[in-house]
C-alpha positions as CSV (number, residue, x, y, z in Angstrom):
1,X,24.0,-16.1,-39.5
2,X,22.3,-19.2,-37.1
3,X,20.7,-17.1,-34.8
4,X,19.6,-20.4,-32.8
5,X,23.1,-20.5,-31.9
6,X,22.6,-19.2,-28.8
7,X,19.3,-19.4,-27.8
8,X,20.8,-23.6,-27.3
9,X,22.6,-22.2,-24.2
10,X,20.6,-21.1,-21.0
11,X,23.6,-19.8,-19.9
12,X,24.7,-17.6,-22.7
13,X,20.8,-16.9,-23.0
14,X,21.2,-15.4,-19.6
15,X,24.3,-13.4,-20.8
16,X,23.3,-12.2,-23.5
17,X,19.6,-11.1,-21.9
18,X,19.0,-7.3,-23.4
19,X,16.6,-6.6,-20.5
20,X,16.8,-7.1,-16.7
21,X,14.7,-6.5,-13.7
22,X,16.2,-6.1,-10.2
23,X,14.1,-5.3,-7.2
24,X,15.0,-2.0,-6.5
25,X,13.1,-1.2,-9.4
26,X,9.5,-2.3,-8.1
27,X,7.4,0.4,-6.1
28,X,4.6,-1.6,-3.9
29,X,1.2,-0.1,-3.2
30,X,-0.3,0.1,0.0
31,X,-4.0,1.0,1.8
32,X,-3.7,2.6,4.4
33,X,-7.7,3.0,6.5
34,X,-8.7,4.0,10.0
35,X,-9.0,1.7,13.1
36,X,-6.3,-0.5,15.1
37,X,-5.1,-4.0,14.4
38,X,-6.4,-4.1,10.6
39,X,-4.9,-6.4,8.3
40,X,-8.3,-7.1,5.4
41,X,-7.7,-8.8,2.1
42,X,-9.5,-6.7,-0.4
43,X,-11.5,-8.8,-1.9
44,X,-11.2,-7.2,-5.8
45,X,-7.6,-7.4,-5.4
46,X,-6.3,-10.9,-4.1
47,X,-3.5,-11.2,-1.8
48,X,-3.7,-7.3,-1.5
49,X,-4.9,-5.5,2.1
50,X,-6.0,-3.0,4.0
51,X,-3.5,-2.0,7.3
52,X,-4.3,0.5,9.7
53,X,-1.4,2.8,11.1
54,X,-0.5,0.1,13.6
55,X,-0.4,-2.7,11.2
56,X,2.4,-1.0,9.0
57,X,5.7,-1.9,10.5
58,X,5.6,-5.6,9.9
59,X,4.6,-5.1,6.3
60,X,7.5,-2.5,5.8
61,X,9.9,-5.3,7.6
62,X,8.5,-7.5,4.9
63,X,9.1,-5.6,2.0
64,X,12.6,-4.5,3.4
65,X,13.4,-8.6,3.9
66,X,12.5,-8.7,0.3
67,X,14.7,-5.9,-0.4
68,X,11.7,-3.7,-2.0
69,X,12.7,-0.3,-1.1
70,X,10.1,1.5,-1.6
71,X,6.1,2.0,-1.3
72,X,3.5,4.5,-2.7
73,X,0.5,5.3,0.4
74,X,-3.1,5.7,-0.3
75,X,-5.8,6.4,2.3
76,X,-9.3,5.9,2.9
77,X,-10.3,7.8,5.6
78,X,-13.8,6.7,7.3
79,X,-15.3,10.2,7.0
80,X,-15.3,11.8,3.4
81,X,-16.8,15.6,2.2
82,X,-17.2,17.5,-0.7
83,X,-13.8,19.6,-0.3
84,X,-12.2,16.3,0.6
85,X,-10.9,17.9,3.6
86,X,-9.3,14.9,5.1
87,X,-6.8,14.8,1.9
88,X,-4.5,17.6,3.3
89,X,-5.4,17.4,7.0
90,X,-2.0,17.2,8.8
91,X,-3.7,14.6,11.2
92,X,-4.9,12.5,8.2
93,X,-4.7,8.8,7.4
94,X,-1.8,9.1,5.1
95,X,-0.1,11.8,7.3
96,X,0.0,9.6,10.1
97,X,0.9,6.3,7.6
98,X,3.7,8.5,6.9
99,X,4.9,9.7,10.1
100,X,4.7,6.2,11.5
101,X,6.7,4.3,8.7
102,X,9.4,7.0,8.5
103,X,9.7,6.9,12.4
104,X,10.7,3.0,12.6
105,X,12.4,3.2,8.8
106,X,13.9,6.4,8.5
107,X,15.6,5.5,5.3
108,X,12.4,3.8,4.0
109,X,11.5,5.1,0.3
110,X,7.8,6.6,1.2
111,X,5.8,7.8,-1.8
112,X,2.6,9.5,-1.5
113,X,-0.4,9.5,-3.7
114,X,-1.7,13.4,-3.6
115,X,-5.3,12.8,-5.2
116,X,-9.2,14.1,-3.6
117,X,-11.0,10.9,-4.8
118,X,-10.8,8.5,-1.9
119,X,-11.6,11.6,-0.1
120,X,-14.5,13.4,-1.5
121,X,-17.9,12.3,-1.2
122,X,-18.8,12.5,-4.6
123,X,-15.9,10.5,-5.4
124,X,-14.2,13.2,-8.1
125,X,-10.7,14.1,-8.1
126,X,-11.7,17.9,-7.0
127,X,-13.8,20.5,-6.0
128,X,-17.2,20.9,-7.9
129,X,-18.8,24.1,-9.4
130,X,-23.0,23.5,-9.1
131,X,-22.9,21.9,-12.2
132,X,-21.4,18.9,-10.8
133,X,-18.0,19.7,-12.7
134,X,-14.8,19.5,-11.4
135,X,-13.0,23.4,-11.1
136,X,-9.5,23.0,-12.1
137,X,-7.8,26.0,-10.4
138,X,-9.7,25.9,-7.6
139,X,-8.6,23.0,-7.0
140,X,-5.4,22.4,-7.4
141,X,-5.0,24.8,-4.7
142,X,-6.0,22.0,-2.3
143,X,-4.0,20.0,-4.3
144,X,-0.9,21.7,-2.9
145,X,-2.3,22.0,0.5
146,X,-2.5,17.9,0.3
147,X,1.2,17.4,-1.0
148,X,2.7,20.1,1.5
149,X,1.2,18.1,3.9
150,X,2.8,14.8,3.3
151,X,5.9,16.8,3.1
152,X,5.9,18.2,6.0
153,X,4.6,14.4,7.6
154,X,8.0,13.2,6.1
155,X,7.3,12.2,3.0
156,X,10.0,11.2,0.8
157,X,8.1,12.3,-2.9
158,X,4.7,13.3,-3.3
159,X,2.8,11.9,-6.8
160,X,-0.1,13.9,-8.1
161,X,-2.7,12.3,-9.4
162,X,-5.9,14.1,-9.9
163,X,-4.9,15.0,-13.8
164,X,-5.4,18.8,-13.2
165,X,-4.2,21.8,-15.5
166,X,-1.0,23.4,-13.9
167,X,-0.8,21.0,-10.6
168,X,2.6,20.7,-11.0
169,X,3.7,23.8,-10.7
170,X,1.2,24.8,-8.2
171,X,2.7,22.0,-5.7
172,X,6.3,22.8,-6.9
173,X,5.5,26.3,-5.5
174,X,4.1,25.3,-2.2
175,X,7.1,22.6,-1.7
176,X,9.8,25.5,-2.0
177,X,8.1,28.5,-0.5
178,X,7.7,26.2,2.6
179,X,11.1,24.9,2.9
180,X,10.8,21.6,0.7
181,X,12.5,22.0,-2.4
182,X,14.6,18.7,-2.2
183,X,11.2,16.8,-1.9
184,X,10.5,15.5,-5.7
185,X,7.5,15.0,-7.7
186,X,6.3,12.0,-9.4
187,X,3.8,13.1,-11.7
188,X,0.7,11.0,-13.0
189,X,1.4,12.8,-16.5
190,X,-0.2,10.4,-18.6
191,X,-3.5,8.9,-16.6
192,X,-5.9,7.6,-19.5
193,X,-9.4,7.4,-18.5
194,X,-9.3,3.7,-18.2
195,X,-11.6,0.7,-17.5
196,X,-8.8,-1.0,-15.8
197,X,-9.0,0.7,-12.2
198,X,-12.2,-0.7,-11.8
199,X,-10.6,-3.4,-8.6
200,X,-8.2,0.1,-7.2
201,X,-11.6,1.9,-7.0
202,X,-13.2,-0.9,-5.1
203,X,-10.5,-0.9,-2.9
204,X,-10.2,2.7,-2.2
205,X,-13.6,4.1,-2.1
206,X,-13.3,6.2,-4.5
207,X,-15.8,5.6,-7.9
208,X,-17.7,8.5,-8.3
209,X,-21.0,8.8,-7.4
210,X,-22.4,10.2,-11.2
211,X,-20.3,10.7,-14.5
212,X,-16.9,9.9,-14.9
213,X,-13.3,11.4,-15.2
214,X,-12.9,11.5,-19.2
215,X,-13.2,15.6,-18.3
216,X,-9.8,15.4,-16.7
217,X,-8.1,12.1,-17.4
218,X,-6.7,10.9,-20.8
219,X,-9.0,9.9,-23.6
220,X,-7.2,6.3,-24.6
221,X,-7.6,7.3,-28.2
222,X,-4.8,9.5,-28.0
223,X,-1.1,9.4,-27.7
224,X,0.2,12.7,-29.5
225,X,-2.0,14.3,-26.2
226,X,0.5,12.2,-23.7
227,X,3.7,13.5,-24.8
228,X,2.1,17.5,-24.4
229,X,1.1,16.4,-21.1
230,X,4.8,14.8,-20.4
231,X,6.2,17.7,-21.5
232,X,4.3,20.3,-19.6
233,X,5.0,18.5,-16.7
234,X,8.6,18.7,-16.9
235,X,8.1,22.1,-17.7
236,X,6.6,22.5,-14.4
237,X,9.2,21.2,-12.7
238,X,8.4,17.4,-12.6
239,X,11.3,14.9,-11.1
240,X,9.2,11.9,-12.3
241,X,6.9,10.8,-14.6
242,X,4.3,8.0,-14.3
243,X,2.1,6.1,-17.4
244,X,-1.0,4.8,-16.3
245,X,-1.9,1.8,-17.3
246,X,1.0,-0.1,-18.1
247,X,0.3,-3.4,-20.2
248,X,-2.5,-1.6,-22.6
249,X,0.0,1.2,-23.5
250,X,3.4,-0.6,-23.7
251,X,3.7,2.2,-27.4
252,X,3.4,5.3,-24.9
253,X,5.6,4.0,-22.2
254,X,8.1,3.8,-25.7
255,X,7.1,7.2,-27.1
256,X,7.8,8.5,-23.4
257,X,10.9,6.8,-23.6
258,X,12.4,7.8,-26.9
259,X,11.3,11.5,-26.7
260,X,12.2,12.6,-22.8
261,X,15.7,12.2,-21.0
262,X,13.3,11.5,-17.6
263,X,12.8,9.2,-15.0
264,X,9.9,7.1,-16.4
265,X,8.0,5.0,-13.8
266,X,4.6,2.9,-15.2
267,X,1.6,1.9,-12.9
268,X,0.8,-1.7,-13.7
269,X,-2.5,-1.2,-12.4
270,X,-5.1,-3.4,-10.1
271,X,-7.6,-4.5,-13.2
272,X,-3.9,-6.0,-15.3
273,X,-3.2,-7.7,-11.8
274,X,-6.7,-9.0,-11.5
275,X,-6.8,-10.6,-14.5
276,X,-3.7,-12.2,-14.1
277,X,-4.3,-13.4,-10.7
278,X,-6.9,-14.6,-11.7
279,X,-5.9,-16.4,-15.2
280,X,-3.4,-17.7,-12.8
281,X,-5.0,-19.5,-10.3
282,X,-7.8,-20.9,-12.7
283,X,-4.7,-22.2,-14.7
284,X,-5.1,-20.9,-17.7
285,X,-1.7,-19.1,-17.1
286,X,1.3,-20.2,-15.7
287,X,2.3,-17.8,-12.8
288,X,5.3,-17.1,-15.1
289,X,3.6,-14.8,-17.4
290,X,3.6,-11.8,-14.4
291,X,7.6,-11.4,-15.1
292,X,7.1,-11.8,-18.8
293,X,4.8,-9.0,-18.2
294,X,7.6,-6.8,-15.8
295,X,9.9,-7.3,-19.1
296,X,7.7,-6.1,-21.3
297,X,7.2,-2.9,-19.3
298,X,11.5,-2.6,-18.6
299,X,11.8,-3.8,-22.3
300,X,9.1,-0.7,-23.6
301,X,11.3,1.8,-21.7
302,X,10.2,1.7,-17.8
303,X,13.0,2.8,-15.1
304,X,10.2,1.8,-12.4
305,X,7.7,0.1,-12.1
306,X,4.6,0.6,-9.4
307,X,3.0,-2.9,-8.9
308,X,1.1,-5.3,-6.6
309,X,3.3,-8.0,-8.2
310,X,6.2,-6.2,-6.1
311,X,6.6,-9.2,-3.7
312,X,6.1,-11.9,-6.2
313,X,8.1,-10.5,-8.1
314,X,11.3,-10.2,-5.4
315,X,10.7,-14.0,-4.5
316,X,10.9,-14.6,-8.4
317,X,14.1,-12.3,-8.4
318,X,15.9,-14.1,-5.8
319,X,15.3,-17.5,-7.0
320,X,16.5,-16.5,-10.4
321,X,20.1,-15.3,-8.6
């Protein structure tokens, strides 16, 4: 059997493609901070900003031009404490993001990162005991508080983050006992403890101020430990899961994959987009290799993917039609 046969065709290349990308399947990340009439590149994270409230609408205009349906909101507030308190305020940065986007585009797919770090002053995903380590009960009480909060702002799913014992279920509970139990969770259910957030970190705030998560996020050793915590999530209840990073751990994204009838979304994180972004422009790439990279993440087992390529990528998408 020739199997050159018909890679000689671009055309029955195209048919005979085994993986596909469309853009429905691209979530876009935004920053939401305080103030009027913000629009900031972020420097660590080219071609990416920061938006106050007011500054939304014509980026979700954008995106819905582009045909990108949906966007996942984190906030940096300008005032931060040790309980986080502005994380499940109901007048909070993300709260607000939220009410304002779903207001002008009702049907809109809002996503909401429910996470302490940008909000804390220590920078840690949760509350401290006076050994400077983060409680896990304790807090995924306020963990709930924060995601009941974006529900009742209008969010459309809430995606916990913080890599806490039990967090699942805790928000599950508060979402049903306070009339919200068609509001889904997207689960962070494998977070590694990974050098690659370094640029998201920047851009958020939220590097803590001593010691880092390896206490609560993944060790990058493992990958029996991500399919327990997969699987205890969907025991909890979850609707979605996430893999975070993407690129580095294309074999866990698979394992996910070929083990769970789920809803598998991957977080192609800020420090993979750096890198290409910048292999890009000092040509050393060709701007190409971003959707060789998207395939690689559909091809590993992906259903979504959340990305700052999202835009690129639509552009790319529509060309390619």
């Amino acid at each position: 059997m020739r199997m050159r046969r018909i890679r000689n065709n671009k055309i029955l290349r195209e048919m005979t493609e085994e993986t596909s990308l469309d853009v429905k399947d691209f979530i876009y990340p935004l920053f939401v901070v305080e103030g009027e009439k913000i629009k900031r590149e972020i420097p660590s994270l080219v071609d990416q900003y920061h938006y106050s409230v007011d500054m939304l609408d014509d980026e979700i205009k954008e995106l819905e031009r582009l045909g990108i349906k949906a966007v996942i909101l984190f906030g940096i507030p300008d005032k931060k404490d040790s309980v986080g308190s502005g994380a499940y305020d109901e007048n909070g940065i993300v709260q607000r993001a939220v009410r304002e986007i779903k207001k002008n585009h009702p049907d809109f797919i809002v996503i909401t990162d429910v996470c302490m770090c940008e909000y804390t002053d220590h920078g840690h995903c949760g509350i401290l005991d006076d050994c400077g380590c983060v409680i896990n009960d304790e807090t995924i009480k306020y963990i709930a508080s924060t995601a009941l909060s974006h529900a009742k702002a209008g969010a459309d799913i809430v995606a916990p983050s913080d890599m806490m014992d039990f967090r699942v279920r805790a928000i599950r509970e508060a979402l049903d006992e306070n009339g919200f139990k068609n509001v889904p969770i997207m689960s962070y259910a494998a977070k590694y403890a990974s050098a690659y957030y370094g640029p998201f970190r920047d851009a958020a705030g939220s590097a803590p101020s001593f010691g880092d998560r390896k206490s609560y996020q993944m060790d990058f050793h493992n990958s029996d430990e991500a399919m327990k915590e997969v699987e205890l999530d969907l025991e909890e209840d979850a609707d979605f899961i996430i893999v975070k990073p993407a690129l580095a751990y294309l074999d866990i994204i698979r394992r996910v994959k070929e083990t769970f009838n789920t809803n598998l979304v991957v977080y192609n994180v800020s420090g993979e987009y750096a890198m290409i972004k910048e292999a890009v422009k000092k040509g050393l790439l060709n701007e190409s290799i971003i959707y060789e990279n998207m395939i690689a993440m559909k091809r590993a087992g992906a259903k979504l993917i959340i990305t700052y390529h999202a835009k690129e990528m639509a552009r790319l998408l529509k060309e390619r039609a």
